[in-house]
C-alpha positions as CSV (number, residue, x, y, z in Angstrom):
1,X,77.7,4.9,-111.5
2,X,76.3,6.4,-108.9
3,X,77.8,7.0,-105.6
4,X,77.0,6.1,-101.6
5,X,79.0,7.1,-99.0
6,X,78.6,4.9,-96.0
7,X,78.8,5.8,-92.5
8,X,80.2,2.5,-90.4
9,X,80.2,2.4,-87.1
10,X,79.6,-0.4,-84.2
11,X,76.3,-2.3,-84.4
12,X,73.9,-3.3,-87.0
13,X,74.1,-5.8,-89.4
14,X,77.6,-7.3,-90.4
15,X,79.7,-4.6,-92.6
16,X,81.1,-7.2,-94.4
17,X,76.7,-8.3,-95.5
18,X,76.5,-4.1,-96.0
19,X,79.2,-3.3,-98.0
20,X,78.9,-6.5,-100.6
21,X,75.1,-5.5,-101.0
22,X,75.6,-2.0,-101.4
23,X,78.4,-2.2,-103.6
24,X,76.5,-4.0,-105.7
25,X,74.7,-1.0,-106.2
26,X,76.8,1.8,-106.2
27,X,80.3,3.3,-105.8
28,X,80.5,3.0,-102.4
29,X,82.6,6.3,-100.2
30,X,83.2,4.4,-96.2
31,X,83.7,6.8,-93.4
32,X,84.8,4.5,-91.1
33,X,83.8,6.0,-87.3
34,X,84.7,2.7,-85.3
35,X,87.7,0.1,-86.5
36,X,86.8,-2.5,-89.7
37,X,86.3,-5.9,-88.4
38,X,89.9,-7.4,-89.3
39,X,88.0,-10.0,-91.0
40,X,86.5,-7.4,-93.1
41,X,89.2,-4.8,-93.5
42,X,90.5,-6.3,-96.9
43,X,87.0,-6.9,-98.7
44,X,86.6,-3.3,-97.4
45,X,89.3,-1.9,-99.5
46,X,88.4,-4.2,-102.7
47,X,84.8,-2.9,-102.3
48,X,85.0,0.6,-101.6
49,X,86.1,3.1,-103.5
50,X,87.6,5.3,-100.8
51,X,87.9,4.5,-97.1
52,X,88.6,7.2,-94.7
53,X,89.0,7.2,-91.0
54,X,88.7,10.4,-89.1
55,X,90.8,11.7,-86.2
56,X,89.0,12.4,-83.2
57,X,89.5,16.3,-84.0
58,X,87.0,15.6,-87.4
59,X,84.8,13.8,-85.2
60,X,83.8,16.8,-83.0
61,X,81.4,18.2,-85.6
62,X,80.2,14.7,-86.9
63,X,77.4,16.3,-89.1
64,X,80.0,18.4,-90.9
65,X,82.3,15.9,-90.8
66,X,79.6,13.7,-93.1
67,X,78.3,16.4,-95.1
68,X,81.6,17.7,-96.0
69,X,82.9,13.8,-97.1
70,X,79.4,13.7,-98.5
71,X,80.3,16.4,-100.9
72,X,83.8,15.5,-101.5
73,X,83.3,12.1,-103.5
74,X,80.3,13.5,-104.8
75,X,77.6,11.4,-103.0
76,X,74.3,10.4,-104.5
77,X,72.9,9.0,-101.0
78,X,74.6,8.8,-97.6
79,X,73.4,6.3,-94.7
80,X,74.3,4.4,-91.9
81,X,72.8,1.2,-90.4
82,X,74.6,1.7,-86.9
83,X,72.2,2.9,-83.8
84,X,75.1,5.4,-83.0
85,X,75.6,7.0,-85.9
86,X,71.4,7.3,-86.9
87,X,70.6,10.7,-86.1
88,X,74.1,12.8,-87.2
89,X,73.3,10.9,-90.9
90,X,69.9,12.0,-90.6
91,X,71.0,15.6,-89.8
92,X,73.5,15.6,-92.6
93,X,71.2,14.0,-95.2
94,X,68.8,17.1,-94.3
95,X,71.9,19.6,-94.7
96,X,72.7,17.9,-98.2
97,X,69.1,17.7,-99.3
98,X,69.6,14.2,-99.7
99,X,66.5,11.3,-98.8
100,X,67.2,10.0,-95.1
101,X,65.1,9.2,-92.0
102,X,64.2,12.9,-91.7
103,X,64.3,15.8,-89.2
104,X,61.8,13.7,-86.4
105,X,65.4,10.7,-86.4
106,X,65.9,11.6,-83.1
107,X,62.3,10.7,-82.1
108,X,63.7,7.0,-83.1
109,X,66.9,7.1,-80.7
110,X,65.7,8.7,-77.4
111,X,63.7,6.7,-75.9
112,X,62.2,9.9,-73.6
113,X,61.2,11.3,-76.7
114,X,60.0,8.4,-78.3
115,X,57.7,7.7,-75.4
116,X,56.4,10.8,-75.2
117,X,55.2,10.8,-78.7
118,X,53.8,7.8,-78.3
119,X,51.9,8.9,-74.9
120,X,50.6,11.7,-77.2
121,X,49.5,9.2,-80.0
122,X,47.5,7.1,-77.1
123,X,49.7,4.3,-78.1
124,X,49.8,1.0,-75.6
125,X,53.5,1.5,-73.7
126,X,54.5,0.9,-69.9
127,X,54.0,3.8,-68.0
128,X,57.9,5.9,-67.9
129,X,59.4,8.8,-66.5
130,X,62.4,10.7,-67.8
131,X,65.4,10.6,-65.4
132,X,68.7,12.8,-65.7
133,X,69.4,12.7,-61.8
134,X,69.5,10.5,-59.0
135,X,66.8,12.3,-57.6
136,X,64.4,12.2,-60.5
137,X,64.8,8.5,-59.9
138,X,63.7,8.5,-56.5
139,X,60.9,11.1,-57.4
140,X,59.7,8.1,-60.2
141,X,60.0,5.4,-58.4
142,X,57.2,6.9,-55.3
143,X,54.8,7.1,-58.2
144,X,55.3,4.0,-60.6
145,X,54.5,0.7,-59.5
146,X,57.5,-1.7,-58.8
147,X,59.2,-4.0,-60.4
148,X,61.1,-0.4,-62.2
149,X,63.3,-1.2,-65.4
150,X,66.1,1.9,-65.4
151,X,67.7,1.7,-69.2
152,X,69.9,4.4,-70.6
153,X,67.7,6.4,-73.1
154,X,70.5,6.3,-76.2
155,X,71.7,2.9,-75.5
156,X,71.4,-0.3,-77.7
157,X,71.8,-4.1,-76.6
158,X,70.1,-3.8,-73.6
159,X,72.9,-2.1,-72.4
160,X,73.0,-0.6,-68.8
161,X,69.7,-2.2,-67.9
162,X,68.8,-2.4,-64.5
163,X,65.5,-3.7,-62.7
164,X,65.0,-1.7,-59.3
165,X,62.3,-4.0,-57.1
166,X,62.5,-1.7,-54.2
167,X,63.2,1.8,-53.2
168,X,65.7,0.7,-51.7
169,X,67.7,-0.5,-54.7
170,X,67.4,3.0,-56.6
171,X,70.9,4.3,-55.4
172,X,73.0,1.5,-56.6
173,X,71.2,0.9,-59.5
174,X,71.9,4.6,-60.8
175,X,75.0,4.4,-60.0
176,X,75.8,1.0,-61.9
177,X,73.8,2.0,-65.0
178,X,76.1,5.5,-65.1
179,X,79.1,3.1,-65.0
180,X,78.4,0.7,-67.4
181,X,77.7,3.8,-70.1
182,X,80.7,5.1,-69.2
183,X,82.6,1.7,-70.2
184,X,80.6,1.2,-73.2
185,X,81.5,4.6,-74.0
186,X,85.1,3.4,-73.8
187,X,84.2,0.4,-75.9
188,X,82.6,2.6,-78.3
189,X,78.5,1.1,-77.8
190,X,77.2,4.9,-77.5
191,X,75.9,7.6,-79.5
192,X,78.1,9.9,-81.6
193,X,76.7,13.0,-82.2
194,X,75.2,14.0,-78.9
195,X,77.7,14.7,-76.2
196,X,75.1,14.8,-73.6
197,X,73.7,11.5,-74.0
198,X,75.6,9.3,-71.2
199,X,73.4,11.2,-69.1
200,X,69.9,10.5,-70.2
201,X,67.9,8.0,-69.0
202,X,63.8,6.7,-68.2
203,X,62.8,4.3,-65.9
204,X,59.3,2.5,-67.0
205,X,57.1,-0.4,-65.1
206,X,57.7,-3.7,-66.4
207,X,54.7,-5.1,-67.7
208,X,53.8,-8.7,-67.8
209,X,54.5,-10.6,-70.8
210,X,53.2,-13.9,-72.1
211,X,54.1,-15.9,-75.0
212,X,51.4,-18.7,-74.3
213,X,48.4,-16.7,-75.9
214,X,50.7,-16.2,-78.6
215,X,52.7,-19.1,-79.9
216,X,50.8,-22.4,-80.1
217,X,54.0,-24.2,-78.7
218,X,56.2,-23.6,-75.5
219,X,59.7,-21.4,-75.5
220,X,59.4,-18.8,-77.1
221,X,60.0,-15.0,-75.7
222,X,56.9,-13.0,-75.2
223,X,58.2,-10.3,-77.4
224,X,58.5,-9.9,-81.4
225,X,60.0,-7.4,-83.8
226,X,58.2,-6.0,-86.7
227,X,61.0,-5.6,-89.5
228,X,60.2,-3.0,-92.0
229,X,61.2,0.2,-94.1
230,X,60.1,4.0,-94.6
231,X,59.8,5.1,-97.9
232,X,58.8,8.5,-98.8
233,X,57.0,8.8,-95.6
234,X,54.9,5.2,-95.8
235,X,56.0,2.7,-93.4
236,X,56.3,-0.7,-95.5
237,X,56.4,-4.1,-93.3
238,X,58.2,-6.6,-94.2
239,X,58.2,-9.2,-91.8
240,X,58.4,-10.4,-87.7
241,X,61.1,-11.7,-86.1
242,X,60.6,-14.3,-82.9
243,X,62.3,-14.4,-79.8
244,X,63.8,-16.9,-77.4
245,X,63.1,-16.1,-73.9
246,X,65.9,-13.3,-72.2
247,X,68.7,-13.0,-70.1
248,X,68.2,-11.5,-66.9
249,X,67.4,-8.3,-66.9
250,X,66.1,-8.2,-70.7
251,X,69.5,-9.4,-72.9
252,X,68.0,-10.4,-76.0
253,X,69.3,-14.4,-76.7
254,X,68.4,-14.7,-79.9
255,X,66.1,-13.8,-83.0
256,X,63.9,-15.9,-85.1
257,X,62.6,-15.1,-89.0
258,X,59.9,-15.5,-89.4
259,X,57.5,-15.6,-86.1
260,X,55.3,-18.4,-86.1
261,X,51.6,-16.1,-85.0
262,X,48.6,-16.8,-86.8
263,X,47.6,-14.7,-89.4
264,X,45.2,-12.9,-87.4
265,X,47.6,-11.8,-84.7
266,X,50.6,-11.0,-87.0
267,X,48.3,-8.6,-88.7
268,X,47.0,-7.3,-84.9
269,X,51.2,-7.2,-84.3
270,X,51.7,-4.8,-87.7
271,X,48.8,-2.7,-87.1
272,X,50.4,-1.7,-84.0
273,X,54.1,-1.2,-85.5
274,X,52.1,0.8,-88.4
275,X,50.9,3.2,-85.5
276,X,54.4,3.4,-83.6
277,X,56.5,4.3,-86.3
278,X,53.7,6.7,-88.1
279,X,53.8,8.5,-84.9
280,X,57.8,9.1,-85.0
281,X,57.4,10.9,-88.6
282,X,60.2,9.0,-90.2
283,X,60.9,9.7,-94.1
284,X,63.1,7.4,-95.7
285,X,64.9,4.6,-93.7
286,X,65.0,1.1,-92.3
287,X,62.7,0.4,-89.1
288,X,63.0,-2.0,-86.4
289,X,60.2,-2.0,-83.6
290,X,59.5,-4.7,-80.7
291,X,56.8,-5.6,-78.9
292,X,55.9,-7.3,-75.7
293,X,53.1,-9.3,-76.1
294,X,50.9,-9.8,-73.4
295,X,47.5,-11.8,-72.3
296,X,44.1,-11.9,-74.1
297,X,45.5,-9.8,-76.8
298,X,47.0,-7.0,-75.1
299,X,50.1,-5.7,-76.0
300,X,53.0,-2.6,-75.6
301,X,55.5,-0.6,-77.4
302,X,59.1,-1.4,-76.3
303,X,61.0,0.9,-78.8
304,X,61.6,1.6,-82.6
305,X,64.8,2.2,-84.5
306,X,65.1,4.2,-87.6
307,X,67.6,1.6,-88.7
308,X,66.9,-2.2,-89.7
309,X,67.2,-4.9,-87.0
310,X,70.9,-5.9,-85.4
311,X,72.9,-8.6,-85.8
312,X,72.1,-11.5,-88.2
313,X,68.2,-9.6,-88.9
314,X,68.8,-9.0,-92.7
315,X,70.4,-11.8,-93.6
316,X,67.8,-13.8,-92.0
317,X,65.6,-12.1,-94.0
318,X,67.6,-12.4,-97.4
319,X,67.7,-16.0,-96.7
320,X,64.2,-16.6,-95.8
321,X,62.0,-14.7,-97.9
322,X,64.7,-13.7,-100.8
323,X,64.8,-9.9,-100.2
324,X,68.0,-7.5,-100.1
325,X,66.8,-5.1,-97.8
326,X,70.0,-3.2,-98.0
327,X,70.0,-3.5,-101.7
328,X,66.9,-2.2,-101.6
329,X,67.1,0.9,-99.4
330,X,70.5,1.9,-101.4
331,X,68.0,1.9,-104.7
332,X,65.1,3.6,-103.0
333,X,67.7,6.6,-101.8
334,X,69.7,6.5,-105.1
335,X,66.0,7.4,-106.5
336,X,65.3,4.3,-108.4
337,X,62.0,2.3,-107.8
338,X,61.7,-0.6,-105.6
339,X,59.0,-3.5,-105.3
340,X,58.4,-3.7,-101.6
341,X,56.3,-5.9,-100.2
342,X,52.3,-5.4,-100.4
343,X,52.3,-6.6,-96.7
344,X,54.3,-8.1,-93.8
345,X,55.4,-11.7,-95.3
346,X,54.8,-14.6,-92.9
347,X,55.5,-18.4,-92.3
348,X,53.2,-18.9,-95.4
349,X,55.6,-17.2,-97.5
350,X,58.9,-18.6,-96.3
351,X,61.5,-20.6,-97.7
352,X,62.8,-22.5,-94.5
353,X,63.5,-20.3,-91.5
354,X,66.9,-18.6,-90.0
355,X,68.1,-17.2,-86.3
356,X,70.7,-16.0,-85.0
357,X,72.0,-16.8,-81.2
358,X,74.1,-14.6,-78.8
359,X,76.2,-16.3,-77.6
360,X,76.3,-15.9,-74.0
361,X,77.9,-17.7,-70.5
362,X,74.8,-18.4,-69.0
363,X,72.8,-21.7,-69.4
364,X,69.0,-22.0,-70.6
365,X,67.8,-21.0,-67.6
366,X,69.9,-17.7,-67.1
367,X,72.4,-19.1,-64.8
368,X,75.8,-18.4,-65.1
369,X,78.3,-21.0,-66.3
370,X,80.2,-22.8,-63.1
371,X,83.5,-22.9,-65.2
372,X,84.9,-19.9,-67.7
373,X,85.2,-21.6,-71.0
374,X,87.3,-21.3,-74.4
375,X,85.3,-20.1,-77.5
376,X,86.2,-22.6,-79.9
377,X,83.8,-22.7,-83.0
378,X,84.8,-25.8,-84.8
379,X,84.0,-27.9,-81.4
380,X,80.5,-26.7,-81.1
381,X,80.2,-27.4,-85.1
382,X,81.3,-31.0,-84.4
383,X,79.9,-31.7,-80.8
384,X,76.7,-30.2,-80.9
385,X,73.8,-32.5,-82.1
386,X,71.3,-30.5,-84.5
387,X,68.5,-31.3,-86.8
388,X,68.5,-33.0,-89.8
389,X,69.2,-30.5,-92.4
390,X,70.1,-27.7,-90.1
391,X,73.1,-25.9,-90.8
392,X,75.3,-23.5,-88.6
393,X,77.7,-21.1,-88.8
394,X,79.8,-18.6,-86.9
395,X,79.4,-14.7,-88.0
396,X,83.9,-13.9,-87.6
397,X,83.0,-10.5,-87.5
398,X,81.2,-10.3,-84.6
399,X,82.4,-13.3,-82.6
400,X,86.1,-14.2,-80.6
401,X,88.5,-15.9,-82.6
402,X,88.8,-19.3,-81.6
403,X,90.6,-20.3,-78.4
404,X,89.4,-16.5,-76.6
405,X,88.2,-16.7,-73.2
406,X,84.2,-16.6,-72.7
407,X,83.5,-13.5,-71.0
408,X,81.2,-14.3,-68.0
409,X,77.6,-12.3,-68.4
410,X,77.5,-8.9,-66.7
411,X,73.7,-8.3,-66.7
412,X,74.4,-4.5,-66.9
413,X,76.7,-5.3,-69.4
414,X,74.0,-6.6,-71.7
415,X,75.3,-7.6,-75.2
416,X,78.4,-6.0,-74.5
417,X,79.4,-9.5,-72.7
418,X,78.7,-11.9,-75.9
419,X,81.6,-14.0,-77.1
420,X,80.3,-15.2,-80.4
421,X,77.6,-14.4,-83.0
422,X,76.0,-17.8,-84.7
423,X,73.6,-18.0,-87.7
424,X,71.4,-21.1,-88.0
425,X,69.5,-21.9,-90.9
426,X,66.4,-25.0,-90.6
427,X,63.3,-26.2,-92.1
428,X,61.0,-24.3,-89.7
429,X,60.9,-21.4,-87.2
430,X,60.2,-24.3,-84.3
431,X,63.4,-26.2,-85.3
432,X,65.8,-23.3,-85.1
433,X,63.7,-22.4,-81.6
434,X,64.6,-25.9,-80.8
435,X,68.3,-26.2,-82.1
436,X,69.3,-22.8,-80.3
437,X,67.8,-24.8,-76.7
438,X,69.9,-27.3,-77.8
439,X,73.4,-25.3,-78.3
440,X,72.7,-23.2,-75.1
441,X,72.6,-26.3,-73.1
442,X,75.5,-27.5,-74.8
443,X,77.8,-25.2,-74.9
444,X,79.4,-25.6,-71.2
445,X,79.5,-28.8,-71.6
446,X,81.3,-29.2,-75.2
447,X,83.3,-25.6,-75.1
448,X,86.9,-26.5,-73.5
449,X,88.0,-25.4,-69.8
450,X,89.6,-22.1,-69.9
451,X,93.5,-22.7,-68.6
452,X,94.5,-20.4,-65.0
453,X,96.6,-18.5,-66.7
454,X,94.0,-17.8,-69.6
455,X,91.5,-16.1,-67.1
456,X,93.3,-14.2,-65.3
457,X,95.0,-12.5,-68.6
């Protein structure tokens, strides 16, 4: 049988989804860069093969560190679907001569570099400047037009995101955004292979978003993701993912499969995802790429990822439209053929609809909860009044166990702050659009009080 060794670290989809869908595949080799889920850890050792953990000595020279665990169990493919650990696969696939995203990876984690290929593609994308100093900050922000959006250029999650509306806000922004990648760091939300990357950063305009010329019904985000896959160089859509409105600054709340647009403008939507991720000069991996959506047609690049979509994306799309993506890209690496779709699939083409919420202490309106509150899943299961025929559940992997304390919402923090992970499934995208307003409203309400002693632990 042939054999995959897997890179895991934090972010993506759930290892526990990964590793039953690739083992169904192959032998599966895990180099386990960040701790297994505990939930996961024993599935982990029926499934795989070998897992090995690395000391942080190994972890110095991560591509060698892959390429030389690669060549140990004798790997037939090696990937990742973790943001952090993207480009040192895609270096060591190169070194083994193996099919990965290719030598242009890094063009799909940098966001400096991304944008710059992008500018020199012509593509639609908020005007940016790179920053690596406090002063390059000040320098951007005389030129660009305020509101400023200050992310970290390797970060995921929205992490470290900060909106400067004044020049007078530059200082403290820097410094909070430095801080928070410092604590992810800690946390282990931050790239792996290069050492520098704390210290990159851009700072783009915000551009006006709309979801209104978009969606023919209210509450939705004005923002979608175009879910697709490289394969020998051709970029394959799949599908879009929806949006609820986000968090202050731009915490994503939750995603949506499919997106109810009209033909016309899904096909507008791809076109432009087509362009984006042709530009980066990918070869053979998952894609993720967002767009903000904006009046009378207009619309901009946000960012692509040489890696599928986070959190509950590929499951959604397993249970929507019947596709193992993950299945899939192991047989496409492994060499065997694979039946991907002619073109991006849509609400035509879907059985029922799925989202998954982020869970986070702040009510529909971005305001923060008045009271810290106990995570307790079988409450909200019970309390929480959904549609007929909808069905919830709670992803353990990524969520509290039940009876932890809700973090409260750090802006900067982005998704670092979310207390649970839940999976919806419905008839239709507008009932799970509806049935996530519902539970956000709910939740402070239904949730129990959080004990003194509790929150000050």
């Amino acid at each position: 049988m042939s054999k995959v060794l897997l890179v895991h670290a934090k972010g993506g989809p759930p290892l526990g989804h990964v590793l039953s869908r690739t083992a169904a595949r192959a032998d599966v080799h895990l180099l386990a860069l960040s701790a297994l889920p505990p939930v996961v850890a024993d599935s982990a050792r029926r499934l795989c093969a070998s897992v090995v953990t690395p000391d942080d000595a190994q972890r110095r020279d991560l591509v060698s560190l892959i390429v030389s665990r690669a060549r140990a169990v004798g790997a037939d493919a090696v990937l990742t679907f973790s943001e952090y650990a993207v480009v040192a696969v895609a270096e060591a696939c190169r070194a083994l001569g193996l099919a990965g995203p290719g030598g242009a990876a890094a063009l799909a984690r940098d966001k400096r570099l991304m944008r710059r290929t992008w500018r020199e593609h012509r593509l639609p994308q908020p005007e940016f400047r790179s920053v690596a100093t406090e002063a390059d900050l000040y320098e951007a922000a005389a030129v660009l037009p305020f509101p400023l959006l200050l992310k970290a250029a390797w970060s995921a999650g929205s992490t470290a995101h900060q909106v400067i509306r004044s020049p007078y806000e530059v200082s403290a922004a820097w410094r909070r955004s430095r801080d928070v990648m410092a604590e992810s760091a800690q946390l282990g939300y931050a790239e792996l292979h290069v050492a520098e990357a704390q210290g990159h950063f851009v700072v783009e305009q915000i551009v006006t978003g709309t979801a209104s010329h978009w969606f023919d019904e209210p509450g939705w985000g004005d923002y979608v993701s175009v879910e697709g896959v490289v394969a020998d160089g051709t970029f394959h859509p799949v599908c879009l993912s929806g949006r609820m409105p986000t968090v202050e600054p731009f915490t994503e709340r939750a995603g949506i499969t499919p997106a109810p647009l009209s033909p016309d403008a899904q096909e507008r939507v791809v076109a432009l995802a087509r362009e984006a991720v042709d530009a980066l000069g990918l070869r053979d991996c998952g894609t993720h790429t967002e767009i903000k959506l904006g009046a009378d047609g207009r619309m901009w690049l946000i960012e692509t990822a040489a890696r599928f979509g986070g959190a509950m994306t590929v499951p959604q799309i397993e249970d929507v439209f019947a596709l193992d993506l993950v299945g899939m890209l192991v047989d496409h690496l492994l060499g065997r053929p694979v039946d991907w779709p002619q073109q991006a699939l849509g609400p035509a083409q879907a059985r029922g609809a799925a989202g998954s919420l982020v869970v986070l202490a702040v009510d529909g309106h971005g305001r923060a909860w008045r009271e810290r509150r106990v995570w307790d899943f079988p409450v909200v299961r019970a309390d929480v009044p959904l549609s007929r025929g909808s069905e919830l559940s709670v992803v353990a992997e990524s969520s509290l166990a039940d009876g932890g304390v809700v973090p409260v919402y750090d802006p900067a923090g982005g998704a670092n702050t979310m207390a649970a992970l839940c999976l919806l499934s419905a008839t239709d995208p507008r009932t799970v659009l509806r049935d996530f307003e519902t539970l956000v409203d709910a939740l402070p309400k239904v949730l129990p009080a959080a004990r003194p002693e509790e929150v000050s632990v």
